[in-house]
C-alpha positions as CSV (number, residue, x, y, z in Angstrom):
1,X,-22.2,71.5,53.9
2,X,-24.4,72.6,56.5
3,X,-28.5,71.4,56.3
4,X,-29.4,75.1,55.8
5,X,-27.5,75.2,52.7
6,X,-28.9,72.1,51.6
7,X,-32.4,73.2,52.4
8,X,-31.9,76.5,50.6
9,X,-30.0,74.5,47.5
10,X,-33.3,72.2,47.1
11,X,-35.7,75.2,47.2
12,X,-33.9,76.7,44.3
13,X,-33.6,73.5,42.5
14,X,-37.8,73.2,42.9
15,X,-37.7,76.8,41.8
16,X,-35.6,76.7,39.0
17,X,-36.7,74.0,37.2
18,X,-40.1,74.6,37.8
19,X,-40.0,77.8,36.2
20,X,-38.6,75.7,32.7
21,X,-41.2,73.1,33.0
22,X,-44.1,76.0,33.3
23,X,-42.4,77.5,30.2
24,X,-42.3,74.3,28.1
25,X,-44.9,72.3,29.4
26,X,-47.3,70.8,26.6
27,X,-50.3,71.5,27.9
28,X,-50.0,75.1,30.1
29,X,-48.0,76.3,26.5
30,X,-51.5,75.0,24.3
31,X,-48.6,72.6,22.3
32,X,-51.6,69.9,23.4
33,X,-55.1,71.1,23.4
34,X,-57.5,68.3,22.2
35,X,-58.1,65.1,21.6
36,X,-59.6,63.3,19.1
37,X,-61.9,60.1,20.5
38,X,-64.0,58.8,18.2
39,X,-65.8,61.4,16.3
40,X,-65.3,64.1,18.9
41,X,-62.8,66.7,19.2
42,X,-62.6,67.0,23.1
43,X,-60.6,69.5,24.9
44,X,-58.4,68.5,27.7
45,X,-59.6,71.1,30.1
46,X,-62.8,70.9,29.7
47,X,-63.2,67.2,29.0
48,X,-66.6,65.3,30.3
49,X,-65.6,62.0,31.0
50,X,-69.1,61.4,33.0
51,X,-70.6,61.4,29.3
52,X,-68.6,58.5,28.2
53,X,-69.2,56.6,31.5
54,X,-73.3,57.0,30.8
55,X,-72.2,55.7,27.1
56,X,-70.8,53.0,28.4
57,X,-73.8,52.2,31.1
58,X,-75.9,51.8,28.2
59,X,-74.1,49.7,25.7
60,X,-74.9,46.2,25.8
61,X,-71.9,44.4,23.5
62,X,-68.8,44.1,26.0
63,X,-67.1,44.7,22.6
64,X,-68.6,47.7,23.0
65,X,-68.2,48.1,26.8
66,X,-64.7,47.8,25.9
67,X,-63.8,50.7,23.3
68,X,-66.0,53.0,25.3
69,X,-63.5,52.6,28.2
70,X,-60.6,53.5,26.1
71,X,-62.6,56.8,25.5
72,X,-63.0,56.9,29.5
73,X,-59.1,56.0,30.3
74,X,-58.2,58.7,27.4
75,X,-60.4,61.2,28.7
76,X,-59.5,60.6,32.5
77,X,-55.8,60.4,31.6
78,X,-55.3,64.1,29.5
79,X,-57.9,65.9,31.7
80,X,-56.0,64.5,34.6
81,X,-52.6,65.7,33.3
82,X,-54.1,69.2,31.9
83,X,-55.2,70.0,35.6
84,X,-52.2,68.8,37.4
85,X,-49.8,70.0,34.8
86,X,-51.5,73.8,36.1
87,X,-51.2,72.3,39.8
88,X,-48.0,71.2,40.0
89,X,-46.1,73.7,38.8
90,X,-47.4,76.3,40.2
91,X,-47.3,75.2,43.4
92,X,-43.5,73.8,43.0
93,X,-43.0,77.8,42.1
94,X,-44.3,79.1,44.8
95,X,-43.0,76.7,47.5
96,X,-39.3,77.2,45.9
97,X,-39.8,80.6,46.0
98,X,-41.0,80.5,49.9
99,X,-38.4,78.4,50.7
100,X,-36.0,79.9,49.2
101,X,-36.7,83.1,50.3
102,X,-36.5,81.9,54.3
103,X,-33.6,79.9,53.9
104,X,-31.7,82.8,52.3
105,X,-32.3,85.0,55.3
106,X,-31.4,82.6,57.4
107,X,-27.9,82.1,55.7
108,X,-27.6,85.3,56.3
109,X,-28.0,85.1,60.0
110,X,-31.6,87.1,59.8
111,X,-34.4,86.3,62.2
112,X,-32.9,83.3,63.1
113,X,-35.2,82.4,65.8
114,X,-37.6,81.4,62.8
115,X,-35.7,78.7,61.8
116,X,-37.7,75.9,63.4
117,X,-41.3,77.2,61.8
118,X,-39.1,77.7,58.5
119,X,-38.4,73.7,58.6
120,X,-41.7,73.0,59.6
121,X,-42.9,74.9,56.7
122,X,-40.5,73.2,54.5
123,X,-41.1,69.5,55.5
124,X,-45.2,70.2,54.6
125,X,-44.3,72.2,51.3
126,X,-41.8,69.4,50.3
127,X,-44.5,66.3,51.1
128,X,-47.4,68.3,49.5
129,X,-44.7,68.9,46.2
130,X,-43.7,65.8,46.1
131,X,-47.5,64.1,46.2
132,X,-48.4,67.0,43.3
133,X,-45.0,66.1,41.1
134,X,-45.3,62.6,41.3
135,X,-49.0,62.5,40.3
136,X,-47.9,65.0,37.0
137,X,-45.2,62.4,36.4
138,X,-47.8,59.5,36.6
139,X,-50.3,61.0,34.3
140,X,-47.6,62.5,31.9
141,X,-46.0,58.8,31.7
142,X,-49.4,57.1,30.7
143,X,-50.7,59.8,28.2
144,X,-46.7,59.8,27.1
145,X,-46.9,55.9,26.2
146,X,-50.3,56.0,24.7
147,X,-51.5,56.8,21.4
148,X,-53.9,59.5,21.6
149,X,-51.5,61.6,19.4
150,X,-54.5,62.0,16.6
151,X,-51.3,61.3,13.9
152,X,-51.7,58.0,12.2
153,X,-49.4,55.7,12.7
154,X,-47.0,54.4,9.7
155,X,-43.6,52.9,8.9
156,X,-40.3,54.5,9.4
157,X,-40.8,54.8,5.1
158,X,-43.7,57.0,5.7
159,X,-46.5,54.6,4.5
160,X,-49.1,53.6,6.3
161,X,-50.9,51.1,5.1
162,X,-49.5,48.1,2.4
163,X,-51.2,46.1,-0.6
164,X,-52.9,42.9,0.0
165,X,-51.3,40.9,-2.5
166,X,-49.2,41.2,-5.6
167,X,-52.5,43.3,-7.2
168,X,-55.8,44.3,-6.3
169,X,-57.2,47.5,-4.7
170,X,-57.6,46.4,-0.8
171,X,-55.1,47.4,1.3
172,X,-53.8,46.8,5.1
173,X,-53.3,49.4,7.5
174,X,-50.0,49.1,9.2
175,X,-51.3,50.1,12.7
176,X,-52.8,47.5,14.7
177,X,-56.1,47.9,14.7
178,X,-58.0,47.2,17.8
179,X,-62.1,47.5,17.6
180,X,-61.8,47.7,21.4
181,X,-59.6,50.5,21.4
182,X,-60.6,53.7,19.4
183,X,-56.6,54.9,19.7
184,X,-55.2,51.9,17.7
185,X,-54.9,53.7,14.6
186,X,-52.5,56.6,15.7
187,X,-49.4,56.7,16.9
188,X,-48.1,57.3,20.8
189,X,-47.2,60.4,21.8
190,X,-43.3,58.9,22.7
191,X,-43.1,57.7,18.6
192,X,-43.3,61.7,17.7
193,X,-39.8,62.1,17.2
194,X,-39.1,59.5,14.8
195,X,-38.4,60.7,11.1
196,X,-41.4,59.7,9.6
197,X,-43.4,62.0,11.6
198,X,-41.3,65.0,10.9
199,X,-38.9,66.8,8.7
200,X,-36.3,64.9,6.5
201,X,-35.0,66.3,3.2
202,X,-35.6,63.7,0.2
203,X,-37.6,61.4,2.8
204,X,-38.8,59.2,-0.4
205,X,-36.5,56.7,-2.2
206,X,-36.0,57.0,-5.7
207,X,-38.3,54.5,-6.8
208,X,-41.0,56.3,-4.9
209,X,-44.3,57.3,-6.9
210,X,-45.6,60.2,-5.5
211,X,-48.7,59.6,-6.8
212,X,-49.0,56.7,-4.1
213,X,-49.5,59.8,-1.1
214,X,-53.1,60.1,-0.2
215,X,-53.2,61.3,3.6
216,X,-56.9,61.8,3.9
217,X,-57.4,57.9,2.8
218,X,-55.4,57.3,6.4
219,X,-58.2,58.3,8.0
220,X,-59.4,55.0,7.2
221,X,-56.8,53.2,9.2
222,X,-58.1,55.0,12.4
223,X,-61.6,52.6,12.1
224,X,-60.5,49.8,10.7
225,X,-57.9,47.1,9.5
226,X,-57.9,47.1,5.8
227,X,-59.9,49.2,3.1
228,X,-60.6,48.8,-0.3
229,X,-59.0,51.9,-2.1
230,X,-61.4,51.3,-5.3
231,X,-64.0,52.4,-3.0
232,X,-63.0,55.5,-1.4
233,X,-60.2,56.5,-3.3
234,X,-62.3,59.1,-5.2
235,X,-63.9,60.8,-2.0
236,X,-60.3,61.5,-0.1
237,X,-59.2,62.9,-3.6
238,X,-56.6,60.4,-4.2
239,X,-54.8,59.9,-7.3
240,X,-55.5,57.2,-10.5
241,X,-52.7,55.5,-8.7
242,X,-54.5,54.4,-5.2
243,X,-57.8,54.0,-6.4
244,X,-56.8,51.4,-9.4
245,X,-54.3,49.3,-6.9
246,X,-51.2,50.8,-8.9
247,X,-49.3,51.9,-5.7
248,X,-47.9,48.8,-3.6
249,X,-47.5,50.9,-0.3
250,X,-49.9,54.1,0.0
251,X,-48.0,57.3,1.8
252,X,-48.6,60.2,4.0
253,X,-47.2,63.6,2.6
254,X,-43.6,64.0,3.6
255,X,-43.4,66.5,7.0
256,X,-42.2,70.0,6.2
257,X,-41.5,70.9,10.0
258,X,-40.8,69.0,12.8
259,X,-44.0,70.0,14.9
260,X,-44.2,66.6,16.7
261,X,-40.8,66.2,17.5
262,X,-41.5,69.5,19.5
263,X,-44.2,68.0,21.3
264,X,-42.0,64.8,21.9
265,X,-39.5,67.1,23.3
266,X,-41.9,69.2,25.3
267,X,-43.8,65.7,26.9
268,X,-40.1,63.9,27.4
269,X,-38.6,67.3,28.9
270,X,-41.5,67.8,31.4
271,X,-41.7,64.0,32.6
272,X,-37.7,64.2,33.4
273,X,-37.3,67.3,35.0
274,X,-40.6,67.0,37.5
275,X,-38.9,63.6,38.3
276,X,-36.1,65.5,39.6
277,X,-38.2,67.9,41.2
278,X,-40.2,65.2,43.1
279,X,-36.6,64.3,44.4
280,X,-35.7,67.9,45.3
281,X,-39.2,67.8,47.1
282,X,-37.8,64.7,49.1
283,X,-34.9,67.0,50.1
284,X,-36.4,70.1,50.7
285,X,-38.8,67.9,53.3
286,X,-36.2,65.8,55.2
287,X,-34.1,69.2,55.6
288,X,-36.9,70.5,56.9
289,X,-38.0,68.2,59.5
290,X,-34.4,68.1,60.9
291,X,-34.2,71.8,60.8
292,X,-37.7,71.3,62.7
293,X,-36.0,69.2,65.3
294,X,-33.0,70.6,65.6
295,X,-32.6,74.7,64.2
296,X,-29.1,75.1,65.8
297,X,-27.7,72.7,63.0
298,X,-28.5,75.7,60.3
């Protein structure tokens, strides 16, 4: 297999899958739009993480210090991935495309006096491709792992917070709730595809009460570690049984499509295939340097 195959094979790969991660990406497709960090709904794009870091200037708890840069990593981290996620893909596009293009006529035996500038142009599109991918794959990976979903976090039995005791009306949140962290409440973006976050027929066992689901009460669990349902039950419009202690677990409704297992997918789909492409990148540039150094070899 000759190196001006391979050089033409790796531009095709870049191409190719490319082209899928533009059409599924989570971000580019608006699957991922915003971001909930603290009270405000920030959009990745447009994100101003300066704001936070001014926020954080002027605090003067180091609690406080501390949750303000979870806003700062949070904000960093999606705006980060929102611009290279454009970046990236794009640029893997057109540099297959390029590529591919040249090392096609070459095959077939057209201006082959081009080659050398052809691998020249290769090795710099491959280094710059793989420097783009791999930064995409970085960011992807952290905001993958991390919980700035904005879907609160509960069991695989689709409760999310438990009754302190054998009676009584406070209840603990089952996310670990962090007062430095203003994510701790919700669950990471790589827990989306498990059933209690989307669509299963007859979710609830048979000794379930459904007058124990009260999803607006979760919001609770997003600011702190426990809550006394007596208290609030009656402003997040939950039934008799929350407010009175009746329930033992409190639930979220059951999921009637499977939304963020399509985000899952999307975020888990991406990160895999632009590893691949950062390899092809690696390829398409030490193909190109020896086509550089030595063009009879095509």
């Amino acid at each position: 297999m000759g190196k001006g195959f391979l050089f033409f094979a790796f531009s095709c790969c870049i191409f190719v899958l490319s082209i899928i991660n533009l059409s599924i990406g989570p971000v580019v497709n608006k699957v991922v739009s915003e971001i909930k960090i603290g009270s405000d709904e920030v959009a990745w794009g447009t994100a101003n993480c300066a704001r936070y870091k001014d926020l954080k200037d002027d605090a003067d708890d180091e609690s406080k210090k501390n949750s303000i840069q979870s806003a700062i990593d949070a904000c960093e981290r999606v705006k980060g991935m929102h611009d290279m996620e454009y970046t990236s893909f794009i640029f893997d596009i057109v540099i297959g495309f390029i590529c591919g293009l040249l090392g096609l006529f070459h095959l077939f035996e057209l201006k082959k006096e081009f080659v050398p500038k052809t691998g020249l142009i290769g090795f710099i599109c491959g280094i710059v491709g793989f420097a783009l991918s791999f930064v995409y794959v970085i960011f992807n990976g952290l905001v993958f792992t991390s919980k700035y979903s904005d879907v609160v976090e509960r069991e695989s039995d689709g409760y999310f917070a438990e009754r302190k005791g054998s009676s009584g009306t406070i209840y603990n949140c089952i996310a670990s709730y962090d007062k430095e962290d203003v994510f701790s409440g919700f669950a990471k973006f790589s827990d989306l595809n498990k059933k209690q976050y989307n669509y299963k027929k007859d979710f609830y066992g048979d000794d379930f009460d459904s007058d124990c689901i009260c999803d607006d009460i979760s919001k609770l669990c997003s600011k702190g570690e426990s809550f006394d349902a007596a208290t609030h039950a009656t402003n997040y419009n939950c039934e008799n049984s929350v407010a009175d202690g009746t329930c033992k677990y409190i639930y979220y409704r059951a999921e009637e499509e499977n939304i963020y297992k399509d985000i899952f997918d999307r975020f888990l789909t991406t990160l895999i295939l632009s590893l691949v492409v950062c390899l092809a990148n690696i390829g398409l540039a030490l193909f190109g340097f020896l086509l550089f150094r030595t063009p009879g070899d095509f």
